[in-house]
C-alpha positions in Angstrom: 32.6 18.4 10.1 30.0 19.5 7.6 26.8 18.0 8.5 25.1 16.5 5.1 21.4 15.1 6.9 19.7 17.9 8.4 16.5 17.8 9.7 16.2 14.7 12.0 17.2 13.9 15.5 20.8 12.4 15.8 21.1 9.4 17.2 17.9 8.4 18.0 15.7 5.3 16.9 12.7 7.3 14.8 9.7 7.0 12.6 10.4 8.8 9.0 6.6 8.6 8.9 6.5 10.8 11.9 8.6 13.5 10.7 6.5 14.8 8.3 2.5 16.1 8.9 -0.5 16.0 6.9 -2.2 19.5 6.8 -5.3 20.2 4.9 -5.0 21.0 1.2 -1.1 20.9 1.2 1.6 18.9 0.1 4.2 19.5 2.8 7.6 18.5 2.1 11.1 18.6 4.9 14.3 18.5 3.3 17.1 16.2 4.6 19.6 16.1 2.1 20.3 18.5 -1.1 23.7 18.6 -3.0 24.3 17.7 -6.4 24.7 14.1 -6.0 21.7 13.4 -4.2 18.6 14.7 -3.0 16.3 13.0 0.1 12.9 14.4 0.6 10.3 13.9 3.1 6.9 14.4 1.3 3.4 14.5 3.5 0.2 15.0 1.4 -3.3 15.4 1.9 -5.7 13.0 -0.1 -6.0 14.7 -3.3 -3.1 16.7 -3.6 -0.1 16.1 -6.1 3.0 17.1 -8.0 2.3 17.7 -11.0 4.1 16.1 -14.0 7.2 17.1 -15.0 10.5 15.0 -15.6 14.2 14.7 -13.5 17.7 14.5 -14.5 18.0 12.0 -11.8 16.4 8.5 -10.7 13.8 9.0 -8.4 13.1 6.7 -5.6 10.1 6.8 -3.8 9.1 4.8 -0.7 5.7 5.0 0.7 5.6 5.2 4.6 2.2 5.8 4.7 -1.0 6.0 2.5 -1.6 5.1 -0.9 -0.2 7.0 -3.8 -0.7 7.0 -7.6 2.3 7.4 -9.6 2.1 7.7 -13.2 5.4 7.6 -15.1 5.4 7.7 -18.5 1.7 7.8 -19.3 1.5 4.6 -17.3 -0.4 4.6 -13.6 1.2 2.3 -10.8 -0.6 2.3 -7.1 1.9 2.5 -4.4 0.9 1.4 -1.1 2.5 1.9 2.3 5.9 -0.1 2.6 6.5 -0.5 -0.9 9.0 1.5 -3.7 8.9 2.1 -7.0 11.5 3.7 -9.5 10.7 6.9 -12.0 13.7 6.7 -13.9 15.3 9.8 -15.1 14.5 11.5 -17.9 10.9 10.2 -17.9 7.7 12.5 -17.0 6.2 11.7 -13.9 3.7 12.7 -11.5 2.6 11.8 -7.6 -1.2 11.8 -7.1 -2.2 11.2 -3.0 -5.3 8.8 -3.5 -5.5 9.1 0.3 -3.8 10.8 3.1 0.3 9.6 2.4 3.5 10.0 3.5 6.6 9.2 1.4 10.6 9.2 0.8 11.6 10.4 -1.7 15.6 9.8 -3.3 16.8 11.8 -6.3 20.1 10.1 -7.3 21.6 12.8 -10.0 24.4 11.9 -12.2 27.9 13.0 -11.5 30.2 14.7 -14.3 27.3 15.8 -16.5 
């Protein structure tokens, strides 16, 4: 059987938050899934450090585990804080901006038969 999540422990109660590091000037990033459906992202970033804007053929979903981040979509800024979610729909620029030390989750949902 193919295995479609990669990168975590099977089978075990874990932390998401956990999964991922912070390192010093460096957005770090651990890939669990990536097909053309659906993309799930770990994301760790240092305060300061971002993803630039740019746009996505999918929805985005992200969930902050940890941390505050700044996410501008479509010109407009929203702060994130840890344990909450906010949706960059598709098509619309965005951007991530770490206004402190943050973890998040991040869910690209892509549309099928395009």
């Amino acid at each position: 059987m193919e295995t479609i999540l990669k990168n975590l422990a099977r089978e075990e109660v874990l932390s998401l938050a956990e999964q991922v590091s912070v390192h010093t000037g460096q957005v770090v990033s651990k890939t669990l899934v990536q097909n053309p459906a659906v993309s799930v992202t770990l994301f760790a970033f240092d305060k300061g450090e971002e993803i630039g804007t740019h746009a996505s053929h999918g929805d985005a979903l992200v969930s902050v585990l940890a941390g505050t981040a700044k996410i501008t979509i479509d010109g407009s800024e929203y702060l994130v804080n840890s344990g909450e979610t906010i949706l960059m729909p598709a098509g619309k620029p965005h951007a991530v901006f770490a206004q402190e030390s943050m973890k998040m989750l991040l869910v690209v949902v892509f549309p099928v038969n395009q």
